[in-house]
N, C-alpha and C positions, 0 to 999 in steps of 0.2 A: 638333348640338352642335359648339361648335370649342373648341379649348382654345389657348393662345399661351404660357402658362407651364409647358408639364408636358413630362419627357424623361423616357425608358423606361433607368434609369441602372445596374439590377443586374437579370439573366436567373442563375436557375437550375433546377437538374432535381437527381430521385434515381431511380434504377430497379432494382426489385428482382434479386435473383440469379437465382431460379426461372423457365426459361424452358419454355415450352408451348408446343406446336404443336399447327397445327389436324390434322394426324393423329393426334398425341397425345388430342386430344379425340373425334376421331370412331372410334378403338379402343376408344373409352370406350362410345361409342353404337352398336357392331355389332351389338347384336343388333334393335336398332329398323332399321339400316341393312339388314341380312339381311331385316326382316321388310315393308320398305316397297322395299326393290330401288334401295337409294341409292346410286352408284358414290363411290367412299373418293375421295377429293380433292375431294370437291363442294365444303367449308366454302372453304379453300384458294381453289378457282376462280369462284366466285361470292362471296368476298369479297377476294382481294387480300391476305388476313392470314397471310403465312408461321404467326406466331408470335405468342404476346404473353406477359404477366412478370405472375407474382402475388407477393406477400408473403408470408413464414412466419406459419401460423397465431399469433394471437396478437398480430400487430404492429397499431398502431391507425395512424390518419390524423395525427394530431399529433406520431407519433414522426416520421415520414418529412416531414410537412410542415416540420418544424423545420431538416431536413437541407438540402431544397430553400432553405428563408428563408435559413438562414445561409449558403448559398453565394452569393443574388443579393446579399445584404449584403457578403461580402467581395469577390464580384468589382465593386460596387461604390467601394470604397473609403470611404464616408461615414459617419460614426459614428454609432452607433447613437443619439447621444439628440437627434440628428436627428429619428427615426421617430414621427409622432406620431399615426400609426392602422395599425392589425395586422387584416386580413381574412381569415378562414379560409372557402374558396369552393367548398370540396369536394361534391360530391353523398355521401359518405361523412364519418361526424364519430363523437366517442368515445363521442357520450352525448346524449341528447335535454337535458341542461341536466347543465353548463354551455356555454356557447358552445365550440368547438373552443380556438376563437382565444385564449382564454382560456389554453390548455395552452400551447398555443405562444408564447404572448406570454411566459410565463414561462420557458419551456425559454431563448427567446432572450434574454431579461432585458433587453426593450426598456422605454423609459422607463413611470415612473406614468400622470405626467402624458400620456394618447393615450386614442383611440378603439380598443375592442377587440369585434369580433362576428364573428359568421358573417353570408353570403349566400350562399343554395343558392339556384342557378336551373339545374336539369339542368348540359346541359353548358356552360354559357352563365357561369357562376359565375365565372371569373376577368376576364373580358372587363366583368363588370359591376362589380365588385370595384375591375379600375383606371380606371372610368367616375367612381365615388364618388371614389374616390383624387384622382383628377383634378380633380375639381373643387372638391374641400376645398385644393387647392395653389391651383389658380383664385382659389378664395375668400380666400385668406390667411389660411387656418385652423391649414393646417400645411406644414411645409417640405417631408415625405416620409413615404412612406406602402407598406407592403408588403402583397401579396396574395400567400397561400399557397393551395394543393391539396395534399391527400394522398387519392389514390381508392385502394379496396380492391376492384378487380373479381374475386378470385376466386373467394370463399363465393358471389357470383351466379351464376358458372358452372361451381361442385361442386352447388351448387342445383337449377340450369338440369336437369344431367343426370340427377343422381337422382332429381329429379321424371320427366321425360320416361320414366327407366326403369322408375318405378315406375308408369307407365299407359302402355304400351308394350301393354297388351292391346287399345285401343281406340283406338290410335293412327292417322292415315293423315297422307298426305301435306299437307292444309290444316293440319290441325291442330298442326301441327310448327313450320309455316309463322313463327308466333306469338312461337314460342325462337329463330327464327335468330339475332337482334339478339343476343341474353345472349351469346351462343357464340364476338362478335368485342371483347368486352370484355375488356380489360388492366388492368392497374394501373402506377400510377405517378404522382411529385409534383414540383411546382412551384413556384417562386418570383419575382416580378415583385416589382422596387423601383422607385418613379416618386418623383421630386423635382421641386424648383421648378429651372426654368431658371437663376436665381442662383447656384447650387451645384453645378451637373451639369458635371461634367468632361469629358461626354463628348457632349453637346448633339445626342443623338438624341430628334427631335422626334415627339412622341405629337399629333398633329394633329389629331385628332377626330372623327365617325362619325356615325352613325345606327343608331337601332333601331325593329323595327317587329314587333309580336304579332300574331298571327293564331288567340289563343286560340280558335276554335271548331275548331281540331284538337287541342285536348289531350289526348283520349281516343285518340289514333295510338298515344303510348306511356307506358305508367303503370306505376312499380313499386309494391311493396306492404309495403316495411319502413322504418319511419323511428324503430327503437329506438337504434341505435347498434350500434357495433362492439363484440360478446360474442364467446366460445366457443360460444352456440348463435344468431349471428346467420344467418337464413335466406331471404335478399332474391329474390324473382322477380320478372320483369319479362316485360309482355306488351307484343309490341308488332306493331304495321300497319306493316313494313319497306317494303312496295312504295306505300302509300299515302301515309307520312311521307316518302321518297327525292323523289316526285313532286312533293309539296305544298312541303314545305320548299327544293328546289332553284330550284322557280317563286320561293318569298317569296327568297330567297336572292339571283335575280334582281332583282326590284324593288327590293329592300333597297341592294343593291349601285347600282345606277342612283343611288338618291338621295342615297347616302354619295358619287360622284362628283358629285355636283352639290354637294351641301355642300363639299367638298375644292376643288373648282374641279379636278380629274382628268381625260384623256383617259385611256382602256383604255392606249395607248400608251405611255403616261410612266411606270407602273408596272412596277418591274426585279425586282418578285418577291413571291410571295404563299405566305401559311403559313394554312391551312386546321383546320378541326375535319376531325379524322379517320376518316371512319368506313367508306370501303371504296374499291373502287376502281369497282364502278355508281355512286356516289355521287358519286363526285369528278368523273367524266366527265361527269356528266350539271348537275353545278352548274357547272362550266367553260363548257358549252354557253350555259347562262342567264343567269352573269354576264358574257359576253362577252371571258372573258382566254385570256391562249394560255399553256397547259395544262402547257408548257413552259418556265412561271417558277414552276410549285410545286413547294414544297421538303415530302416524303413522308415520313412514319415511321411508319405503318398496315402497313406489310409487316412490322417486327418489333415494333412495341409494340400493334397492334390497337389499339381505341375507349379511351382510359384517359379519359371524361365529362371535367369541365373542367380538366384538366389535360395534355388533349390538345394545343388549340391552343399553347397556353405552351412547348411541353417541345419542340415541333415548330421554334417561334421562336428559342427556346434552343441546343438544337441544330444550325439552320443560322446562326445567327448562331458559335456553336463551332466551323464548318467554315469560316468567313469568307466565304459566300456574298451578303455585303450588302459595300457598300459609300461610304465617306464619300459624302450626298447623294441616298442610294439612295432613292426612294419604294417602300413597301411594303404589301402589303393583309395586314388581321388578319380573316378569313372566320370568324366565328364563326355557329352556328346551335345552339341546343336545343329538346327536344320541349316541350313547351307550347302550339303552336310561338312561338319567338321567335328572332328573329335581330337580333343584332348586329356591327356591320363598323365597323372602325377603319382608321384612315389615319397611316402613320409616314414621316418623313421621318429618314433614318438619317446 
């Protein structure tokens, strides 16, 4: 897919106060650690996750995804009755119906007249979100279009461990294996505003990508709650860590190959690339496969851990907020979610 008319014109993020660390979690887990002979820093060292941020019990994905919208809204500058579709892309949402989007489209008080829903595709959700956006601008449907996230990763990993410690009697080392994923999960939300070229002040080009499924590994990683965000919401998630890093970095590879052939891209011309975040084996071993030097990605998996699709955004967000890009700049958007599916976008900044 190419796109000619669409620029990436407001970037924001919110992230919670409460910060966790992976020793904070693994003092949680000593007594399974004592009883399997685990040395304390493993999480830490085998994922790369200093730390990541949950949200006060109680807060739902539309309050904070509203925080993120209206930030890319104001650092955009473009008025709101511009906006004429509101995507909530959260792997987390308030309520199995209504749509998120729906909340937040009101919090923000963007116009009647738009398209308002959700798209959950793991972590893949906002990558796809301003795929649609894109090409409803494309189409001349609408002038601007915002995609929100609000993930709530931390009832998955107060879950994660009091399940583990409540079969801690029959516990071993395979069997553990299953939870590591849950353990480098964060929270935190996002906001992307894409316009038509016409309007964009700031004429950072969203250039266009490719995607490619490899559903017959959807079974790598599957969670098992999709009521919405309660008081007794209680999500688990099993997952194939070493099978999915493998599988997915291969698709991640090929993927990447044909999005530079769509782009018309050498590896070379590329001054910097923002990744789904999900560890630091992960990140080395997809660097190897897509063929870039490792030393133009921009990281935030040391203190925000996996925060599902509001990783890649919040990452972009934020080095675009350090001013690590610059007028002209080509830059790669490394998206992947379990399913498997990957998505890779190409910006010209």
């Amino acid at each position: 897919m190419r796109f000619n008319n669409v620029c990436i014109e407001g970037l924001g993020y919110h992230l919670p106060e409460n910060k966790v660390s992976s020793t904070d979690l693994e003092q949680r887990l000593a007594p399974i650690y004592e009883k399997l002979k685990l040395p304390q820093g493993r999480l830490e060292l085998m994922s790369g996750i200093q730390e990541r941020r949950f949200w006060d019990k109680g807060v739902f994905p539309s309050e904070v995804a509203t925080i993120a919208g209206n930030q890319a809204i104001e650092n955009s500058g473009i008025e709101i009755e511009k906006i004429g579709c509101l995507i909530s892309s959260s792997v987390c949402r308030d309520f199995l119906e209504p749509s998120t989007a729906s909340l937040v489209h009101h919090n923000l008080n963007l116009p009647e007249e738009s398209f308002v829903f959700d798209v959950s595709n793991a972590c893949l959700g906002v990558l796809n979100g301003m795929c649609i956006i894109a090409n409803m601008i494309e189409r001349g449907q609408i002038m601007a279009g915002l995609v929100v996230s609000g993930e709530n990763g931390g009832p998955l990993v107060n879950n994660t461990i009091e399940t583990l410690l409540a079969n801690s009697h029959d516990m071993d080392r395979n069997s553990i294996k299953s939870s590591f994923a849950s353990l480098t999960i964060g929270s935190a939300a996002a906001g992307v505003l894409l316009v038509h070229k016409r309007i964009s002040k700031n004429n950072h080009d969203l250039l266009g990508g490719v995607s490619i499924a490899e559903t017959q590994f959807n079974h790598l990683c599957r969670g098992n709650d999709d009521s919405g965000v309660n008081a007794d919401w209680s999500p688990l998630m099993k997952t194939d860590s070493e099978t999915l890093m493998q599988e997915g970095c291969r698709l991640a590879g090929n993927t990447w190959n044909r999005t530079r052939e769509i782009l018309g891209w050498e590896n070379s011309e590329v001054k910097r690339v923002f990744c789904h975040q999900v560890g630091k084996g992960h990140r080395k071993l997809m660097y190897e496969k897509v063929g870039l030097d490792i030393s133009k990605d921009f990281s935030t998996l040391e203190f925000l851990g996996n925060t599902g699709s509001a990783s890649l955004p919040i990452t972009l967000a934020m080095g675009v907020e350090k001013g690590i890009l610059s007028k002209g700049d080509k830059a790669a958007l490394l998206g992947i979610g379990s399913g498997l599916n990957c998505l890779m976008l190409g910006i010209e900044w």
